[in-house]
FILUM-702742 format. One record per atom (N, C-alpha, C): x, y, z; residue in one letter. Coordinates in steps of 0.2 Angstrom, whole numbers, padded with zeros to 4 digits, always signed. Atoms other than C-alpha are relative to their C-alpha. Layout:
XYZA;...
This chain:
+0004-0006+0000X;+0000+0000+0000X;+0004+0006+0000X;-0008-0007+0000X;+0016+0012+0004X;+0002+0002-0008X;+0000+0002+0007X;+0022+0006-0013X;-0005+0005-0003X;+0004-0003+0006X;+0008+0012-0023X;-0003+0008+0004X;+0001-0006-0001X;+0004+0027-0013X;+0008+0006-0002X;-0005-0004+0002X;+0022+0033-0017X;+0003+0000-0006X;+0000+0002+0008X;+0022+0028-0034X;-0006+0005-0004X;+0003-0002+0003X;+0007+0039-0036X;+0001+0008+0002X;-0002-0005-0003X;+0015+0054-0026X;+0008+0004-0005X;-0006-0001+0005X;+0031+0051-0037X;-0002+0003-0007X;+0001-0002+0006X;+0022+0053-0053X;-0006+0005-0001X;+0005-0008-0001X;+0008+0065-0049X;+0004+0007-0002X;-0001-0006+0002X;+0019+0078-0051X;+0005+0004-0005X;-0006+0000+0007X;+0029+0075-0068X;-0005+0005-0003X;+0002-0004+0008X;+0015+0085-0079X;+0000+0007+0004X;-0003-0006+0000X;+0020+0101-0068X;+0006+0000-0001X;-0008-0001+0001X;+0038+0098-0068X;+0000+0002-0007X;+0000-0004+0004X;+0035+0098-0086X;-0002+0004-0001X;+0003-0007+0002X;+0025+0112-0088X;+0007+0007+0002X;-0005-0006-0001X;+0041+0122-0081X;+0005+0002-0006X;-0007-0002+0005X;+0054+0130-0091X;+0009-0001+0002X;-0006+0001-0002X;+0067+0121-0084X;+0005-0004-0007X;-0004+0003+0003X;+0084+0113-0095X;-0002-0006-0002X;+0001+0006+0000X;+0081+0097-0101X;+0005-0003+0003X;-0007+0005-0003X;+0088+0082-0091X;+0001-0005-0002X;+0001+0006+0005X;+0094+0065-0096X;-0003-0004+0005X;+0003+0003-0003X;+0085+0052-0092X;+0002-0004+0007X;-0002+0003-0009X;+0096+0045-0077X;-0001+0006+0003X;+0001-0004-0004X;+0095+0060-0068X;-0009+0002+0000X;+0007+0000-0002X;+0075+0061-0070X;-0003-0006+0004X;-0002+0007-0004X;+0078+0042-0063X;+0001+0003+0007X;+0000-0001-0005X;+0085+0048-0049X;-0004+0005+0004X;+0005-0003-0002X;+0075+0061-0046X;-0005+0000+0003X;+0006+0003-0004X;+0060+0052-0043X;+0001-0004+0005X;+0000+0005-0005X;+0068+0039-0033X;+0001+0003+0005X;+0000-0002-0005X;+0075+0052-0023X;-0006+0003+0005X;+0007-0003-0003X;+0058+0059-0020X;-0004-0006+0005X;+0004+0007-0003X;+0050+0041-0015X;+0004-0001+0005X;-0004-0001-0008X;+0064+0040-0002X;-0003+0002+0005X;+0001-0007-0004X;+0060+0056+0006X;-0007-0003+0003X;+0005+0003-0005X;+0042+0050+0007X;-0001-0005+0003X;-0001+0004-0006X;+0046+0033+0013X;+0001+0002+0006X;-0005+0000-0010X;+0057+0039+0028X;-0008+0005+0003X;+0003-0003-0006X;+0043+0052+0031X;-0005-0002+0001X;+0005+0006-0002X;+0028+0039+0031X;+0001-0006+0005X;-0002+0005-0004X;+0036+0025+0038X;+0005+0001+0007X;-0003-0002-0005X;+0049+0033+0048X;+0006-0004+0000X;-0008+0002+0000X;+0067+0026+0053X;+0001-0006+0003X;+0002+0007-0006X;+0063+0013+0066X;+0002-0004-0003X;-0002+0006+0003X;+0073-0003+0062X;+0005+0001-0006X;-0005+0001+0005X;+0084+0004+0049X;+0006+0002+0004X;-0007+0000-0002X;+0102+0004+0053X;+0004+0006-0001X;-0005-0005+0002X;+0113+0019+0052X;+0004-0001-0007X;-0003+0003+0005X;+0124+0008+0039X;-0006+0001-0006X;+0005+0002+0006X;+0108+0006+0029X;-0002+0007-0002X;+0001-0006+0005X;+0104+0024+0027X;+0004+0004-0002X;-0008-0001+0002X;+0122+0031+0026X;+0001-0001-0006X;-0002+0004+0004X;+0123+0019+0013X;-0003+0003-0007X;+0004-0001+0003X;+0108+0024+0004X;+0001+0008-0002X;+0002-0008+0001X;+0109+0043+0007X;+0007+0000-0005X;-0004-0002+0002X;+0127+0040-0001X;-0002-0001-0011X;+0001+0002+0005X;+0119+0032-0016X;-0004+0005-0006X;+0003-0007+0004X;+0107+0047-0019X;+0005+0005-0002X;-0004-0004+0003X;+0122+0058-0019X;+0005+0001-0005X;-0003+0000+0007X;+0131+0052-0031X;-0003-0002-0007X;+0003-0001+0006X;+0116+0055-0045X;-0002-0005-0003X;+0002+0005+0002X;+0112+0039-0043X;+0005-0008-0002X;-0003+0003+0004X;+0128+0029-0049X;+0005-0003-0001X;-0004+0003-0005X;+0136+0023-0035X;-0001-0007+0000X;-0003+0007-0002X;+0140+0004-0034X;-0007-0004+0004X;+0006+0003-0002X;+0123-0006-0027X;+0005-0003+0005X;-0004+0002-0004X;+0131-0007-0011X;-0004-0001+0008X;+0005+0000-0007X;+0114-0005+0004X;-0001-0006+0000X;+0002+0006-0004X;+0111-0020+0012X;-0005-0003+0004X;+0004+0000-0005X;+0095-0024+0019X;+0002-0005+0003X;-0003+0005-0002X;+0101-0034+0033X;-0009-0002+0007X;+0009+0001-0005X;+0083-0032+0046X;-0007-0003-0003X;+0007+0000+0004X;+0065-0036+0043X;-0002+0006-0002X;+0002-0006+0003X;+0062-0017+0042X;+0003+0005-0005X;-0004+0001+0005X;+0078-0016+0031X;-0004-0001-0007X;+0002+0003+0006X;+0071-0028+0018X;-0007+0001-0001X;+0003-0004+0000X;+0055-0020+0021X;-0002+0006-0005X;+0001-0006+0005X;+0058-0004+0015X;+0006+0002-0008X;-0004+0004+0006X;+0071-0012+0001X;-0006-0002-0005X;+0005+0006+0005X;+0055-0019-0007X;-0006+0007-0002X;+0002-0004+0001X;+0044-0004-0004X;+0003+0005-0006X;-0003-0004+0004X;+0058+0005-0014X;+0001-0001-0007X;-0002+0003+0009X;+0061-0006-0030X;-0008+0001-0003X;+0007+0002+0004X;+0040-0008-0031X;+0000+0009-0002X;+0000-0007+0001X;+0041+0013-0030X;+0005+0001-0007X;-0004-0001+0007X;+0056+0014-0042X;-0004-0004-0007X;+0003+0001+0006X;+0047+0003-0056X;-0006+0002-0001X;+0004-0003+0003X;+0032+0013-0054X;+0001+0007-0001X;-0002-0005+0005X;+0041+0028-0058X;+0004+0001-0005X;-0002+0002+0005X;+0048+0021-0071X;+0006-0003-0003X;-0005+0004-0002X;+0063+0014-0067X;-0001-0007+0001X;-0001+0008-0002X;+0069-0004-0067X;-0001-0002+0005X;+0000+0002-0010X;+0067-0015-0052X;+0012+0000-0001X;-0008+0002-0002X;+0089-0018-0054X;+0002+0008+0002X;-0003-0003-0001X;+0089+0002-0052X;+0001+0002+0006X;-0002+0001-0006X;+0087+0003-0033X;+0008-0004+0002X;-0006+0002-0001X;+0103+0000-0024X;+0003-0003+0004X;+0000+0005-0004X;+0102-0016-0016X;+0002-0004-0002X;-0004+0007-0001X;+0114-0029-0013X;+0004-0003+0004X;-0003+0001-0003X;+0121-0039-0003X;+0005-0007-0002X;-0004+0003+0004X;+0138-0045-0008X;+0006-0004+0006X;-0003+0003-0006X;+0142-0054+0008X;-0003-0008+0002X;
């Protein structure tokens, strides 16, 4: 339900964005963009409870780097792999791949 409420918050407000006079961007950076956005609203829906420090560090470093950083977050909790799952189903409804999320655990 998270999912698709954030997936409908992420793309509710592309036909303003277009409507602005801003530069055109390339398509990863409108990628991130929305993921960045679905984030934001997870954490302020759901809240932080259960995620690790490592886990959002991890992540916040992923957003910073426009997305392009190394799939390195690891959900290792129940509310890790939680809100790992809310994010891939958000990301492919903003039109992103589920591989674009940046979850892996290579341990």
């Amino acid at each position: 339900m998270l999912a698709l409420s954030l997936a409908c918050s992420v793309t509710g407000g592309l036909s303003s964005a277009m409507a602005q006079d801003a530069p055109p961007r390339s398509w990863p950076e409108v990628k991130c963009e929305r993921y960045g956005k679905a984030w934001a609203e997870a954490l302020t829906r759901r809240g932080r409870q259960g995620l690790s420090p490592d886990f959002i560090e991890r992540h916040e470093a992923f957003l910073a780097s426009g997305c392009t950083a190394r799939a390195d977050v690891c959900p290792r909790s129940e509310e890790e792999l939680s809100m790992a799952n809310i994010m891939v189903v958000a990301a492919m409804n903003a039109g992103t791949a589920s591989t674009f999320p940046p979850f892996a655990c290579r341990k």
